[in-house]
C-alpha positions in Angstrom: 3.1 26.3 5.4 2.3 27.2 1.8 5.5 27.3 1.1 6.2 24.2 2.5 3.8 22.0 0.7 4.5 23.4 -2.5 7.8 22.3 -2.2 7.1 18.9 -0.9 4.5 18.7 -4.0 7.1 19.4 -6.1 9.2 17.0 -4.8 6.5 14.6 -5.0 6.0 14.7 -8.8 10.0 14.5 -9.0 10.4 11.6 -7.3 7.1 10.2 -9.4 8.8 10.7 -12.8 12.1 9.6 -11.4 10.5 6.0 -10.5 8.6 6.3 -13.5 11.9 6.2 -15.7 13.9 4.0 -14.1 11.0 1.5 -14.2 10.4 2.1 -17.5 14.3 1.8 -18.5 14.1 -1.9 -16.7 11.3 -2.8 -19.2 13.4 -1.6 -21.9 16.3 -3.7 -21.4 14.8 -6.8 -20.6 14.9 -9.1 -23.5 11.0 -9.8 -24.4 9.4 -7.9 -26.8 5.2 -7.7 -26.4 4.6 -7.0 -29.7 6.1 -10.8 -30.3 4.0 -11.9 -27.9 1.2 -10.1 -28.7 1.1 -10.9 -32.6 1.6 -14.7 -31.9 3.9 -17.6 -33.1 2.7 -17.6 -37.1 3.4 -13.9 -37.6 5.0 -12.5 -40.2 7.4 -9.6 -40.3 5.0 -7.3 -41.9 2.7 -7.5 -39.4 4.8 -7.5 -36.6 6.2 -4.4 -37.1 2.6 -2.7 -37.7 2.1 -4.0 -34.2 5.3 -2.6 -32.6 4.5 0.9 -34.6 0.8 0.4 -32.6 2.3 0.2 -29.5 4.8 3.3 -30.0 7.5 0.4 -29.4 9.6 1.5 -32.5 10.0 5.1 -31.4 13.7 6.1 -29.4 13.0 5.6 -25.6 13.4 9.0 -24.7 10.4 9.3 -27.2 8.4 6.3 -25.8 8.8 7.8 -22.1 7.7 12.0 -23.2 5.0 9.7 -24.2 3.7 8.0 -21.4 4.5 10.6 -19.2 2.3 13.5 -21.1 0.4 10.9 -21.5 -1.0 10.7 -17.9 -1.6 14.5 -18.0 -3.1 15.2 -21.0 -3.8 11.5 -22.6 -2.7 9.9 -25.7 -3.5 8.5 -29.4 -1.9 5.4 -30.2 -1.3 4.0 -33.6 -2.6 5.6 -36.8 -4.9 5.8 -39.2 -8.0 3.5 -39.4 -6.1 1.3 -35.7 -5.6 4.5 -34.1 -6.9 4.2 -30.4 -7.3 7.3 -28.4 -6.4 6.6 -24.6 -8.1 9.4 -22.1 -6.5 11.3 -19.1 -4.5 10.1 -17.3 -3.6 7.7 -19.8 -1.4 4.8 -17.9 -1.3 2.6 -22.2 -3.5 -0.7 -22.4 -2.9 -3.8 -21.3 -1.1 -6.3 -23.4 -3.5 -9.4 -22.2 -7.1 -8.3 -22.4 -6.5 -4.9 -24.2 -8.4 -2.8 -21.2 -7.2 0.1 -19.9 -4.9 0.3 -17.1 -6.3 3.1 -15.0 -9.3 1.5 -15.7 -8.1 -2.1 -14.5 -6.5 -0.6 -11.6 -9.9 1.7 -10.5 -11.8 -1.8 -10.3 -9.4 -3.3 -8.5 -9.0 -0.4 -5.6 -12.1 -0.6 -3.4 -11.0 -3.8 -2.9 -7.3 -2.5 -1.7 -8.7 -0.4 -0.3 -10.9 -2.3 1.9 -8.5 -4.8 2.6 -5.5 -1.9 3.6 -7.8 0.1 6.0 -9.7 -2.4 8.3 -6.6 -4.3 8.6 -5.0 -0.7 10.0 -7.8 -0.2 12.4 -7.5 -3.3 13.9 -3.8 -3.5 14.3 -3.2 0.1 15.0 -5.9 -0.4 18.2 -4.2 -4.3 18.9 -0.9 -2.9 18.3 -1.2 0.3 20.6 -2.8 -0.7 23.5 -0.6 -4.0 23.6 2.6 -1.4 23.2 1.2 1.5 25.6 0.0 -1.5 28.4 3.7 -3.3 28.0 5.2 0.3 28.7 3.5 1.3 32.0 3.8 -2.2 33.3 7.5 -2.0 32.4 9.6 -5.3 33.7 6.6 -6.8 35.0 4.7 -10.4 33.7 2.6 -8.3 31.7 4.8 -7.5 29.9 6.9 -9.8 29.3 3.8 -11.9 28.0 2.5 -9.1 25.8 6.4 -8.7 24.4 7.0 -12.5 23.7 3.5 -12.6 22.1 4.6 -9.9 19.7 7.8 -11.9 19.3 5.8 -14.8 17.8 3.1 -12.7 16.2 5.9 -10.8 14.2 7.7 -14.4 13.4 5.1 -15.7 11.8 4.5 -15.0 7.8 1.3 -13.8 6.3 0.6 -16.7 3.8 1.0 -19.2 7.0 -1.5 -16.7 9.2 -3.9 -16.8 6.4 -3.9 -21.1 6.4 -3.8 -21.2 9.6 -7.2 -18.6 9.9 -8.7 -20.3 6.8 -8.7 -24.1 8.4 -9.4 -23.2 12.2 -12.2 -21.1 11.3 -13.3 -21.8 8.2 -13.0 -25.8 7.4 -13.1 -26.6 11.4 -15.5 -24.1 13.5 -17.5 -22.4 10.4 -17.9 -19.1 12.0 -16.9 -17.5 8.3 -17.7 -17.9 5.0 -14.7 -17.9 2.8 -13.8 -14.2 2.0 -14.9 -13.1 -1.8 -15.4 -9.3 -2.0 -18.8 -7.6 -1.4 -19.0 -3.8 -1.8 -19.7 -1.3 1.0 -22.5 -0.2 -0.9 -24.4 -2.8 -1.6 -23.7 -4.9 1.5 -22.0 -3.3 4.9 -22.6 -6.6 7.2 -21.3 -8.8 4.2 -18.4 -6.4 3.5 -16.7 -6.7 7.2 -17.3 -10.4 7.4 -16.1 -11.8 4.3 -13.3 -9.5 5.1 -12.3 -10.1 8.4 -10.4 -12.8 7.8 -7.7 -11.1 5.4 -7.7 -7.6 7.8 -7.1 -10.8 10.7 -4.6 -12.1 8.7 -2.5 -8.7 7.9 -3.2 -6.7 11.5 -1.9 -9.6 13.2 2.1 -9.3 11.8 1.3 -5.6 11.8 0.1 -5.3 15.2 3.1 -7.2 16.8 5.3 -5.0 15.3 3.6 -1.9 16.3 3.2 -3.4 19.7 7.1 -3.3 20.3 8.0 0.2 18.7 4.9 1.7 20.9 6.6 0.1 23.7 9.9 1.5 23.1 8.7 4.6 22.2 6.3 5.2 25.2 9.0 4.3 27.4 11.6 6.9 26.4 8.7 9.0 26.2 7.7 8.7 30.2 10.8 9.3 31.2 11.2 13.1 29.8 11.7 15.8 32.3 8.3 16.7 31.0 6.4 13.6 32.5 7.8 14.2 35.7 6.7 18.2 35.5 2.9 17.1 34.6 3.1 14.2 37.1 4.5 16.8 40.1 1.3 19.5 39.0 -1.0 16.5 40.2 -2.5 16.0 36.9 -4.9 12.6 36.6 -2.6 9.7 35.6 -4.9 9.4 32.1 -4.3 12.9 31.1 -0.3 12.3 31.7 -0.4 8.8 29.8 -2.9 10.3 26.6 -2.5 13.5 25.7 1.5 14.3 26.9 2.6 10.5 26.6 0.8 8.7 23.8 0.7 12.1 21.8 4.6 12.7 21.9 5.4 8.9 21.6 3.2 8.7 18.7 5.9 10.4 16.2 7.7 6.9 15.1 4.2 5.2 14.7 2.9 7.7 12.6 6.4 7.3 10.4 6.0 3.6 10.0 2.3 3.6 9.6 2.3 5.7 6.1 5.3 3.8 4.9 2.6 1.0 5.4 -0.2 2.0 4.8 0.9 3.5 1.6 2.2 0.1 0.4 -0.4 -1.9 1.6 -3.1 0.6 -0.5 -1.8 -0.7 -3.6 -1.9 -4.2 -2.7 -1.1 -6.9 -0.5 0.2 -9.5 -3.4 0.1 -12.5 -0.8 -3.1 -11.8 1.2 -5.0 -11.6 -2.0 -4.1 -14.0 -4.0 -4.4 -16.5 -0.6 -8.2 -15.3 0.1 -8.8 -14.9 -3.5 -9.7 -11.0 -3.3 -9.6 -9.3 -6.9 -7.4 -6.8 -5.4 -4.4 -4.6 -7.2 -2.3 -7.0 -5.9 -3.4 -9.6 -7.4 -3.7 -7.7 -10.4 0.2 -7.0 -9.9 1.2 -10.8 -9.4 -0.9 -11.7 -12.6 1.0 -8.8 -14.6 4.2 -10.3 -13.5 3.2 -14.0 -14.7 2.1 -12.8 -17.8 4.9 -10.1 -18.7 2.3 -7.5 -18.9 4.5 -4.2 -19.0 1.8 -1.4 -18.9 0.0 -2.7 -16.1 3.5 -3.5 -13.8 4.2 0.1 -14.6 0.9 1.4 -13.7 0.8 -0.6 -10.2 3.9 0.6 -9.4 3.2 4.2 -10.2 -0.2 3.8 -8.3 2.1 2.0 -5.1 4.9 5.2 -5.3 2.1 7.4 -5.5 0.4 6.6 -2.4 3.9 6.0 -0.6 4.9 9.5 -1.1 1.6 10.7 -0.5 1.2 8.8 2.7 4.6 10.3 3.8 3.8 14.1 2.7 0.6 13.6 5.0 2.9 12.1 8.1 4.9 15.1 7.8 2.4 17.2 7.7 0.6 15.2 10.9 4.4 15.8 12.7 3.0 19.6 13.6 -0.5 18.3 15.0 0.8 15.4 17.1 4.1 17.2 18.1 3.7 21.5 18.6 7.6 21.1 18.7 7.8 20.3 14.9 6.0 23.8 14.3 9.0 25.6 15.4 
């Protein structure tokens, strides 16, 4: 097992610096040049090119990327002399807008990711389930095929319309919520889930239609193993059959699906955020984009294929616990 996640750690960090290039290579290519931008329309040549020498942007790329990459390990100075401007581990650069650090701009921005990414994955892991698990055992019947075409339409439906659609029924109409803005756990718990729980609404209820149908599917195959039939011939309650030799063995694909997402949805849900207005990473992401703001594009992405791989690396792992098989 050590083994085993050593190599999978390697591969990790490989697959890290290998987004981290190509990403970095993009930027390269594309035609703007931030030091223009940053030095402004009257600029003269003089000083722009003390700006690009600030920003390591007349080095070779190959020199610009050894850079950034040792850069996150061990930090960084940039520029020289009386500008120079020491950047601290891990060192993602500085932003080319407002000058702040990246890791720094992207640590302020997770709790609220954060937040939003796991009380939306309670919700539609437990809608998503039981709707999935209940359509299985009541296979063919009205059940579910009212359970199914509800997850049909759930799963149509986009997140930006969802999010109106929450925002005037229950907002501008009934009043039940106040309009999300992000309290921390800390300070507030009760405030925290309740400007919340429209956005977690909003994102489990695509997510939970989704898992809803490949529960189904995969609790279905999962009944009919010779297995099953063994546990159901011992006399064994029909709860212990369902839970712990059914739900356990046909959990396999969900966990699969739910890192991939959960991963992604950790560093950012771009249109939830920006809809309910929650200064997330996300929205920290979409802003970058507007603005052309390279560092902190690069640094969101790393952050995103950082918890992605991560998020797989601990599914694999999770294969052995839910599924003895895997062990072997």
């Amino acid at each position: 097992m050590i083994l085993y996640l050593g190599r999978r750690l390697l591969g990790v960090v490989g697959v890290l610096i290998a987004i981290a290039a190509v990403t970095f290579t993009i930027f390269y290519v594309l035609p703007s040049d931030p030091a223009a931008a940053a030095c402004g329309k009257s600029c003269s040549a003089e000083r722009l090119e003390a700006i690009r020498a600030h920003m390591g942007l007349d080095q070779p790329l190959w020199r610009q990327f050894g850079d950034f990459v040792t850069g996150i390990f061990t930090g960084r100075t940039m520029g020289s002399g009386p500008y120079a401007l020491h950047c601290g581990f891990p060192c993602l650069g500085y932003s080319y807008e407002n000058s702040q650090g990246v890791w720094d701009l992207l640590m302020d921005r997770l709790p609220v990711s954060a937040s939003l990414a796991l009380g939306a994955a309670v919700i539609w892991l437990l809608l998503g389930l039981s709707a999935g698990v209940v359509a299985a055992l009541r296979k063919d019947s009205l059940t579910d095929r009212a359970l199914m075409i509800g997850a049909v339409a759930a799963a149509s439906l986009p997140v930006y319309f969802t999010s109106v659609m929450l925002i005037y029924g229950l907002i501008r109409v009934a009043g039940l919520l106040p309009y999300p803005q992000y309290v921390p756990l800390g300070s507030d718990p009760l405030s925290w889930a309740s400007n919340l729980l429209l956005p977690w609404l909003a994102l489990a209820i695509l997510y939970a239609a989704m898992y809803a149908r490949q529960s189904r599917s995969s609790m279905i195959e999962t009944m009919a193993e010779p297995y099953i039939r063994t546990a159901r011939a011992k006399g064994l309650p029909r709860r212990t059959v369902v839970v712990k030799h059914g739900l356990r063995a046909g959990m396999t694909p969900i966990l699969t699906i739910f890192g991939m997402d959960l991963g992604g949805l950790l560093a950012g849900a771009v249109i939830t955020e920006s809809i309910f207005g929650l200064p997330g990473i996300g929205r920290l992401f979409y802003g970058a984009l507007s603005t052309g703001d390279q560092p902190v594009i690069l640094g969101v992405t790393l952050l995103a294929a950082t918890f992605i791989v991560v998020a797989n690396l601990a599914v694999d792992l999770l294969y052995a616990v839910v599924d003895p098989r895997v062990r072997y």
